[in-house]
ROLUMVO-932601 format. One line per 8 residues: number of its first residue (from 1); their letters; for each residue x, y, z of N, C-alpha, C. Coordinates in steps of 0.001 Angstrom, whole numbers, always signed. Example, Ala and Ser with C-alpha at 12.3 -4.5 7.8 and 13.67 -1.06 7.14 Angstrom:
1> AS> +13190 -5690 +7800 +12300 -4500 +7800 +13200 -3300 +7800  +12850 -2250 +7080 +13670 -1060 +7140 +12900 +30 +7870
This chain:
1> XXXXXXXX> +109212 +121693 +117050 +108377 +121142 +116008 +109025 +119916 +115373  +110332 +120228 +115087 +111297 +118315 +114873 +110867 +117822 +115652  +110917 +117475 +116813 +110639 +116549 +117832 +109788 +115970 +117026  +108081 +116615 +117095 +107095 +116319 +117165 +106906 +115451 +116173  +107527 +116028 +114800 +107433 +114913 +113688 +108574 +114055 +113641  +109276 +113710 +114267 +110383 +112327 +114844 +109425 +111704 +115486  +108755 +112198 +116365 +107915 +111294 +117350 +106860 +110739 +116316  +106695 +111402 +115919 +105123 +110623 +114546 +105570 +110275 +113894
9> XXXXXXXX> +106647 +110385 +113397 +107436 +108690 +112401 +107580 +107919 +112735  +108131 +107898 +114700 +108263 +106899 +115096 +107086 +105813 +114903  +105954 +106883 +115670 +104723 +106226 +116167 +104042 +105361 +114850  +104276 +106112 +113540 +103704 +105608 +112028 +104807 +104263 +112087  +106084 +104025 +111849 +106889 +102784 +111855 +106473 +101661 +112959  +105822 +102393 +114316 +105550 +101247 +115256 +104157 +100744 +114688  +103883 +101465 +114469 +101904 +100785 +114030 +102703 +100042 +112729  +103183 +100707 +111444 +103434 +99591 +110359 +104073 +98335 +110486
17> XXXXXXXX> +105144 +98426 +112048 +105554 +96835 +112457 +104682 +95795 +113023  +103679 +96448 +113772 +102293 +95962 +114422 +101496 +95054 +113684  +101224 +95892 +112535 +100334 +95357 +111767 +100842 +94142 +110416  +102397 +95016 +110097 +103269 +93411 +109885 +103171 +92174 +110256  +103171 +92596 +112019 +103897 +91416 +112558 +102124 +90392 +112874  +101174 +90939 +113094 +99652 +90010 +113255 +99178 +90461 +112799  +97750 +89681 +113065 +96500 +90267 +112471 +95478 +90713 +112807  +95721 +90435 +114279 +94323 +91213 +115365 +95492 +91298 +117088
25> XXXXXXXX> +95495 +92389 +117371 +96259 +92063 +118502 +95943 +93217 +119113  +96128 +93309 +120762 +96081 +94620 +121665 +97418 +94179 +122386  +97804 +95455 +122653 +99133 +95067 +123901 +98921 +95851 +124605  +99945 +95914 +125706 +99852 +97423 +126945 +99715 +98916 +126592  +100277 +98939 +125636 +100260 +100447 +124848 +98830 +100879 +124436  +97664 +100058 +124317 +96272 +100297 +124305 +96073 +100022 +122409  +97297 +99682 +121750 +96959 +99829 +120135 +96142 +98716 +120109  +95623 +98354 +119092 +94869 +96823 +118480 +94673 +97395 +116924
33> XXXXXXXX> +94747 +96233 +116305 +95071 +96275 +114715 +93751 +95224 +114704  +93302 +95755 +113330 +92296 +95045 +112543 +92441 +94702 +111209  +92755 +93580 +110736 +93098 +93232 +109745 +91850 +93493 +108658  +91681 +94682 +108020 +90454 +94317 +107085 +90142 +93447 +105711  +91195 +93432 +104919 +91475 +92858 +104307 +93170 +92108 +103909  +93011 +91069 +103497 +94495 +90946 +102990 +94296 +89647 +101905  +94932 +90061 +100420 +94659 +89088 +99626 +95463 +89110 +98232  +95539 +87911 +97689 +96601 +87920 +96229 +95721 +87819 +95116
41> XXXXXXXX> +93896 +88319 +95382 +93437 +87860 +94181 +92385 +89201 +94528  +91798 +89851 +93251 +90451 +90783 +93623 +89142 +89469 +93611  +88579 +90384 +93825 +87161 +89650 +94433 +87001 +88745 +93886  +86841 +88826 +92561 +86225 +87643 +90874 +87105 +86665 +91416  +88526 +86015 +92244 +88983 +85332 +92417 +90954 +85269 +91356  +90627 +85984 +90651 +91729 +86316 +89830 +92985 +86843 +90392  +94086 +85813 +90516 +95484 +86401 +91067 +95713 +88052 +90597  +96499 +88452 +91514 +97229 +89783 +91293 +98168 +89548 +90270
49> XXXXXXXX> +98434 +90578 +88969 +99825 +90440 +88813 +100558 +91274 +89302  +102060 +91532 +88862 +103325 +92337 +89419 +102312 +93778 +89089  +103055 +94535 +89599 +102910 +96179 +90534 +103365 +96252 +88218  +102627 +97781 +88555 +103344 +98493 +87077 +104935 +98681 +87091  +105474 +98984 +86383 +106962 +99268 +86751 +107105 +100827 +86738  +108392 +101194 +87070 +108374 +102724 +87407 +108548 +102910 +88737  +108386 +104525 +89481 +109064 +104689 +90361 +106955 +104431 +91149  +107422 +104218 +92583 +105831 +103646 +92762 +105246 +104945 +93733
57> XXXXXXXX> +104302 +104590 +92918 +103065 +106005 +93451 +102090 +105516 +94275  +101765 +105660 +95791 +100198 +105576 +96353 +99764 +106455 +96214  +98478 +106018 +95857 +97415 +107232 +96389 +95908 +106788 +97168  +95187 +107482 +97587 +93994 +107432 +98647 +93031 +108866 +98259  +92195 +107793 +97780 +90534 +108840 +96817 +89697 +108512 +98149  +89170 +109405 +98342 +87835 +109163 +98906 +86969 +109728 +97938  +86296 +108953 +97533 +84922 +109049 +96443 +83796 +109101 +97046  +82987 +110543 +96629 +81602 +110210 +97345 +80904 +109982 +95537
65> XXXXXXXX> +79810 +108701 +95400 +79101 +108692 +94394 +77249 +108826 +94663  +77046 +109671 +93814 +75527 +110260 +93947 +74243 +108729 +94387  +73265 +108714 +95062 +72385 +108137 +94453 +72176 +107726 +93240  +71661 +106143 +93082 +71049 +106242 +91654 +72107 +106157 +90588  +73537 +106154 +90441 +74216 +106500 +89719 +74806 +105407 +89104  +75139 +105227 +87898 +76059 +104141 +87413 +77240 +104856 +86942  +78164 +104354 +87388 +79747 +104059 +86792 +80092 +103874 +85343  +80715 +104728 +84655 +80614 +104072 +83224 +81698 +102903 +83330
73> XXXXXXXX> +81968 +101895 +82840 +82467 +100611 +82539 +83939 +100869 +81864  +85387 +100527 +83002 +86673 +101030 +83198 +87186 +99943 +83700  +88677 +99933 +83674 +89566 +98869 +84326 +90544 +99862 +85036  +90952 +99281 +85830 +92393 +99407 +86634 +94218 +99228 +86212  +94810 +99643 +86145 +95888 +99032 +85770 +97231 +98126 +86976  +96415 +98505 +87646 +97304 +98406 +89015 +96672 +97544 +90369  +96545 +96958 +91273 +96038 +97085 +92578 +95943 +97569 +93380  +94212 +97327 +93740 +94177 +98788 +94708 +92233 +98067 +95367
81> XXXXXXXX> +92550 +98769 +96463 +91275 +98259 +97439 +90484 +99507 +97976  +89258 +99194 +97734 +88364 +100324 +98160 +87525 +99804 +99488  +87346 +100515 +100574 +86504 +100699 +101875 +85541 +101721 +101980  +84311 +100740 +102003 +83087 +101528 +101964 +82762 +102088 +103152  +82826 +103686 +103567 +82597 +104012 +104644 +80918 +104171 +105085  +79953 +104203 +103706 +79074 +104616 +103978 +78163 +104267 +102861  +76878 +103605 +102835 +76219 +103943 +101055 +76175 +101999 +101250  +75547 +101973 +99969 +75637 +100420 +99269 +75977 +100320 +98290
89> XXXXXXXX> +76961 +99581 +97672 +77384 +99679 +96274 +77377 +98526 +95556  +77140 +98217 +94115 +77296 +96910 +93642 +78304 +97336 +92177  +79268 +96038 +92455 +79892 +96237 +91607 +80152 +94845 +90423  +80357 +95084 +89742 +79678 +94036 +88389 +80876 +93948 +86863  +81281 +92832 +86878 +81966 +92413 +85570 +81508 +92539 +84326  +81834 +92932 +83413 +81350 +93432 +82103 +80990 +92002 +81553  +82414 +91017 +81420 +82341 +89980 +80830 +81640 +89028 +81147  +81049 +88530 +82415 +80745 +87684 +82851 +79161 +88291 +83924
97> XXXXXXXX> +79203 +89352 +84123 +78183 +89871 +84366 +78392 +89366 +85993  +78830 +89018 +86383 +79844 +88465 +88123 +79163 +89854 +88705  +78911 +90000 +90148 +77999 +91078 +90885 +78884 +90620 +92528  +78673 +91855 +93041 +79262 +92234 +94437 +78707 +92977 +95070  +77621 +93019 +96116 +77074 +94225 +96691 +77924 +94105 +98051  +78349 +95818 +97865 +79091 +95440 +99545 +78062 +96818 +100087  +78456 +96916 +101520 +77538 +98184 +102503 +78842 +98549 +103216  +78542 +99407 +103928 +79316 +100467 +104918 +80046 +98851 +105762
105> XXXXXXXX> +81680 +99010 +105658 +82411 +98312 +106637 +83180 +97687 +105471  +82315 +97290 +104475 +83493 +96416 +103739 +84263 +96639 +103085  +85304 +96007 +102484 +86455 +96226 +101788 +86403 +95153 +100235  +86890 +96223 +99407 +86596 +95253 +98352 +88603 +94985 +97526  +88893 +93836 +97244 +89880 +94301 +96564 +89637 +94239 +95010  +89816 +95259 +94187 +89219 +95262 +92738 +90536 +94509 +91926  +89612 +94616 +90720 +90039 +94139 +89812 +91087 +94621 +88887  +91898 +94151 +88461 +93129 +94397 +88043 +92975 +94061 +86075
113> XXXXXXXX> +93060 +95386 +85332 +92427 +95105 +83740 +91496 +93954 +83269  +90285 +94548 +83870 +89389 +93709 +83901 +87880 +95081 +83721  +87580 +94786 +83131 +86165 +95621 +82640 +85046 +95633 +83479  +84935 +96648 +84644 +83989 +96582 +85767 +83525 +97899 +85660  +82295 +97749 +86410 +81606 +98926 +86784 +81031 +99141 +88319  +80594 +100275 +88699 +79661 +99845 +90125 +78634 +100902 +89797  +77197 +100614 +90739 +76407 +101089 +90846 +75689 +101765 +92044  +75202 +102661 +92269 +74680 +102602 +93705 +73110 +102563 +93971
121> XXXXXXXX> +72689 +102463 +94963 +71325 +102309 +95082 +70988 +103532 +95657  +69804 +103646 +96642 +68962 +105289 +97181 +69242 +105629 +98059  +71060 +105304 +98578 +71924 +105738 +99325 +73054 +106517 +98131  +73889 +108128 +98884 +75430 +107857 +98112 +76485 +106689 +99116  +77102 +106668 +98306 +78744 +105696 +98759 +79327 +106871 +98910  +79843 +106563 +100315 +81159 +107247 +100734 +82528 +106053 +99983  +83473 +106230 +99278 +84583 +104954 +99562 +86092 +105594 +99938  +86483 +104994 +100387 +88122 +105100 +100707 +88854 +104085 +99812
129> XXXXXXXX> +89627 +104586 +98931 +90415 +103696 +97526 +91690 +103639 +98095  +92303 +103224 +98033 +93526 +102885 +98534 +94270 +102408 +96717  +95355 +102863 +96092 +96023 +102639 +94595 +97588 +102093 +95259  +98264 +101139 +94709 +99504 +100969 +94504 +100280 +100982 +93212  +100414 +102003 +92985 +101112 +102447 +91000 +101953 +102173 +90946  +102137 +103313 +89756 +103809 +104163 +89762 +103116 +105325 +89253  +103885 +106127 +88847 +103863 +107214 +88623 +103257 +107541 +87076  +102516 +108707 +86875 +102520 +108771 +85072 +101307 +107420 +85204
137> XXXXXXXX> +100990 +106378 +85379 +100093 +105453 +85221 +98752 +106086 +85845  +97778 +106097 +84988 +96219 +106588 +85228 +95923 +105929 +86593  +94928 +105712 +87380 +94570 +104816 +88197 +93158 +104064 +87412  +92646 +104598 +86353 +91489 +103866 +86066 +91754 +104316 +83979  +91311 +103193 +83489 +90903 +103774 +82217 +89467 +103051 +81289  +88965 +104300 +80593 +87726 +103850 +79846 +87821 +102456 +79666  +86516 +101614 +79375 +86479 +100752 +78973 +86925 +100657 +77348  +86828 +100031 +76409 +87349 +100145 +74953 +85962 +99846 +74448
């Protein structure tokens, strides 16, 4: 059973050098990487700042949200990118009233303390969230 998980660390370190090293590639080994997103700003166009401080926490939500539903109006403290597996979602700036409809495939990178919401239409959203923290730090908080 060591073996097996030596061999799948390996295999996890070769894909994370892969995808380091390009951005779309196949080799003999049959892998190919797809770059879905990669970026220093969320959507609105607004640079990232530095990571929270502390010891650093990922985490990965898959959110299913109902039909019909609105989001109550929250910020982020951190960066972090959501992939819509399924559903249509629109997501919308408090301040500026700024709008994003993405569908099944896309990737959004959100917003970083910034007052957003999303909505869905007469589909649910499947999403895959992807968080880069730390620890003890919420991943989302009320709006004020």
């Amino acid at each position: 059973m060591m073996n097996a998980h030596k061999t799948l660390a390996a295999l996890a370190l070769c894909a994370c050098a892969l995808i380091a090293s390009t951005t779309r590639a196949a080799d003999a080994s049959g892998v190919k990487v797809d770059v879905l997103m990669q970026s220093t700003t969320s959507w609105d166009s607004v640079p990232y700042p530095a990571y929270p401080t502390g010891q650093t926490e990922l985490t990965v939500l898959r959110i299913t949200i109902a039909p019909h539903t609105t989001l109550p109006w929250h910020t982020h403290p951190m960066p972090n990118a959501a992939y819509v597996l399924s559903g249509e979602l629109t997501v919308e700036k408090a301040d500026s009233g700024l709008k994003r409809q993405l569908v099944a495939g896309d990737v959004l990178p959100e917003t970083v303390n910034s007052t957003h919401r999303g909505y869905t239409g007469e589909q649910p959203v499947v999403l895959l969230v992807f968080y880069a923290g730390a620890q003890r730090v919420p991943l989302s908080r009320p709006a004020d």
